[in-house]
C-alpha positions in Angstrom: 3.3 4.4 6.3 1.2 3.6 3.5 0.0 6.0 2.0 -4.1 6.2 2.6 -4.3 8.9 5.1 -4.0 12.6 4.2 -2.5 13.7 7.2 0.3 11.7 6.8 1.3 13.1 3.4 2.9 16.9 3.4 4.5 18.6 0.2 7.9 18.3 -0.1 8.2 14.5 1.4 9.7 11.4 -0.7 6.9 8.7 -1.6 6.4 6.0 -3.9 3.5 6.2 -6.3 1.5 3.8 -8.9 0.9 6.1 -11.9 -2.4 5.6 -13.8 -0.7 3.5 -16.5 0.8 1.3 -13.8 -2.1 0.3 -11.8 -2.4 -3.1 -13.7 1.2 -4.3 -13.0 1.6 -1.9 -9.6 4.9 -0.8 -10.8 6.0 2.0 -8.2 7.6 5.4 -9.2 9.5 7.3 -6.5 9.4 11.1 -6.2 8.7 14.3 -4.2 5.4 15.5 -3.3 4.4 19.0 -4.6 0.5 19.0 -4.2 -2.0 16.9 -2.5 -4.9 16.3 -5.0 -7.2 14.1 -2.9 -9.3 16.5 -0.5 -11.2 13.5 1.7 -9.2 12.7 4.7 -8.3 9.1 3.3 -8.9 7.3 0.2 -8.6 2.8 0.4 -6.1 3.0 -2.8 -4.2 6.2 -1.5 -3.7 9.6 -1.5 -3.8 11.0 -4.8 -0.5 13.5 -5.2 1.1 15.5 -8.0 5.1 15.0 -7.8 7.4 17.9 -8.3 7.8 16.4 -11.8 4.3 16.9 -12.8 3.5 13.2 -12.5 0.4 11.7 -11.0 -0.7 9.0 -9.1 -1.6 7.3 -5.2 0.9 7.0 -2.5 1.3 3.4 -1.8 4.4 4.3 0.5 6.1 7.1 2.5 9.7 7.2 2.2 10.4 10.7 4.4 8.6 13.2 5.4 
C-alpha cells in the first residue's frame, strides 16, 4: 500500500515516511504512526502522519497495519 489513502493508515501501524528535509533526495524514515494529520480522504504525495517519535512527514509505504 502506498500510502495516499486515509483509510488505509490507522495509529499504531509501521510505515515509511519522507520527512520535510528529505523530500529532495526521498530518503525514507521508518516508524509508528501515532496521529493522522491530513483530514482529506487522500492527498497525491501521501498521508501526512505524526510518528510516535514526534517526527513528521507523508507515508510513501505501509509496512503493517
Amino acid at each position: 500500500m502506498d500510502g495516499r489513502n486515509r483509510r488505509e493508515i490507522r495509529p499504531g501501524a509501521a510505515v515509511e515516511i519522507v520527512l520535510k528535509k528529505d523530500q529532495r533526495s526521498g530518503k525514507r524514515t521508518r516508524g509508528v504512526v501515532k496521529d493522522i494529520l491530513t483530514s482529506s480522504a487522500s492527498h497525491p504525495h501521501g498521508i501526512k502522519v505524526r510518528l510516535q517519535d514526534g517526527r513528521v512527514g507523508r507515508v510513501k509505504r505501509i509496512l503493517q497495519s
